[in-house]
C-alpha positions in Angstrom: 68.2 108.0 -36.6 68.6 104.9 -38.7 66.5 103.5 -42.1 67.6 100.2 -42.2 66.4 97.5 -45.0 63.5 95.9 -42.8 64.5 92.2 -41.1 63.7 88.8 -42.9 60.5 88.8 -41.3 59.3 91.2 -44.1 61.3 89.5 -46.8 59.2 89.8 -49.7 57.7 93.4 -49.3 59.9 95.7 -51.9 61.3 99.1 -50.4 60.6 98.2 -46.7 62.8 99.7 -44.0 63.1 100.4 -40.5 63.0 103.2 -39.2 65.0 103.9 -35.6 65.4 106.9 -33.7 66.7 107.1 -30.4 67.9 110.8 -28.6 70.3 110.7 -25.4 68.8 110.9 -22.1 70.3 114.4 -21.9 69.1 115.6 -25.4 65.2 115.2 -25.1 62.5 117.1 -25.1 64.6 120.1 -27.0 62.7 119.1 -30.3 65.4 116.8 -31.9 63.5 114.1 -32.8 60.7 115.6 -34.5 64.1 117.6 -36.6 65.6 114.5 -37.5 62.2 112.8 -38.8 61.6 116.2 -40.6 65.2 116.0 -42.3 64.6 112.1 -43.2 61.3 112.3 -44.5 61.3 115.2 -46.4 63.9 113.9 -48.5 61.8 112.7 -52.2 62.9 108.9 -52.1 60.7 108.1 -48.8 58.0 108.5 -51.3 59.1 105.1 -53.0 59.3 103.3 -49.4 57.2 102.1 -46.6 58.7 102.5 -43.7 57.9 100.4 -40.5 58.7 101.6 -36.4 58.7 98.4 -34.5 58.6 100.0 -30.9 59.4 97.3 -28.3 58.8 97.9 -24.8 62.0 96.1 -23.4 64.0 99.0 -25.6 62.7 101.4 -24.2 64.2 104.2 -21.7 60.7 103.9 -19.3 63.4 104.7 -15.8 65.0 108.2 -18.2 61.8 108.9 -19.3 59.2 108.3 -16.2 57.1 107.0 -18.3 54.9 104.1 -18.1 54.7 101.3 -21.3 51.4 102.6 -22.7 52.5 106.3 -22.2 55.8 105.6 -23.3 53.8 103.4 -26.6 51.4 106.6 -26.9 54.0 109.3 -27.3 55.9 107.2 -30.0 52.6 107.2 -31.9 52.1 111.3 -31.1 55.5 111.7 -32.3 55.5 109.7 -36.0 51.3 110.9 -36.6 52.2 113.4 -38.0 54.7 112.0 -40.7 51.6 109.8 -41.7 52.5 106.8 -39.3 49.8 104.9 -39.0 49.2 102.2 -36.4 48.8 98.3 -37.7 47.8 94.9 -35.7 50.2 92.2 -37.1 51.3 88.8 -35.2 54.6 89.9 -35.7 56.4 88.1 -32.9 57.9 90.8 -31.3 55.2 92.9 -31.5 53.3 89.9 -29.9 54.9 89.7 -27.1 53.8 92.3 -25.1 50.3 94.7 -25.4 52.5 98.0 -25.2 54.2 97.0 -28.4 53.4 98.5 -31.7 53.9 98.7 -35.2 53.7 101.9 -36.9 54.1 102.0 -40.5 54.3 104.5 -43.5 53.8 104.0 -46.8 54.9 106.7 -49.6 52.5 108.2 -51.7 54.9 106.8 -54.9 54.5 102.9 -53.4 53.1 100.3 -55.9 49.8 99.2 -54.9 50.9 95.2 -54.9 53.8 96.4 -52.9 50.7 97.6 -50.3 49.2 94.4 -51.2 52.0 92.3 -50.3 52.8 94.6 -47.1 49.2 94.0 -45.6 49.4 89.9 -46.1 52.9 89.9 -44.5 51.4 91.7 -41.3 48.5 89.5 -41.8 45.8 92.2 -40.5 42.7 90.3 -38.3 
């Protein structure tokens, strides 16, 4: 599990990071994900951030898993729902690239609202 200042393409939005999580083929499904997120995001100064999950398809474990893209895309947004991750369309070019990426995105509850207002311009919502 990594929060990571968010990459130059969201230069300009204060207190962005990136959230990463990744669990070891042998490790899953024991409920260590869902523990690490609970650790991270319980802690008071996530309040102050927003944090994005850029999922990318070609990242992704589909073989270990036996999962296909859009399942794969569907249980990464089942997994950060509940921490208030909320899907967003952006033309990101990453995200772009391929219809089983997505951008999930969190915003604290302490955030500035022209830090929100910078955010949603950046991802450039249709």
């Amino acid at each position: 599990m990594t929060l990571a200042p968010a990459d130059a393409w969201w230069q300009g939005v204060a207190n962005t990071y990136e959230l990463a999580i990744e669990v070891s083929t042998h490790w899953r499904r024991l409920g260590i994900a869902r523990q690490l997120l609970s650790l991270t995001l319980e802690h008071p100064a996530v309040e102050e951030m927003i944090l994005v999950a850029v999922g990318l398809s070609w990242h992704w474990d589909l073989k270990g898993a036996g999962l296909s893209p859009f399942r794969y895309r569907s249980l990464l947004a089942h997994i950060l729902g509940p921490y208030h991750f909320f899907e967003c369309l952006t033309d990101e070019p990453n995200v772009e690239m391929d219809p089983a990426n997505i951008l999930l995105v969190r915003i604290g509850n302490r955030v500035e609202r022209e830090v929100v207002d910078q955010l949603f311009q950046r991802m450039r919502f249709f």
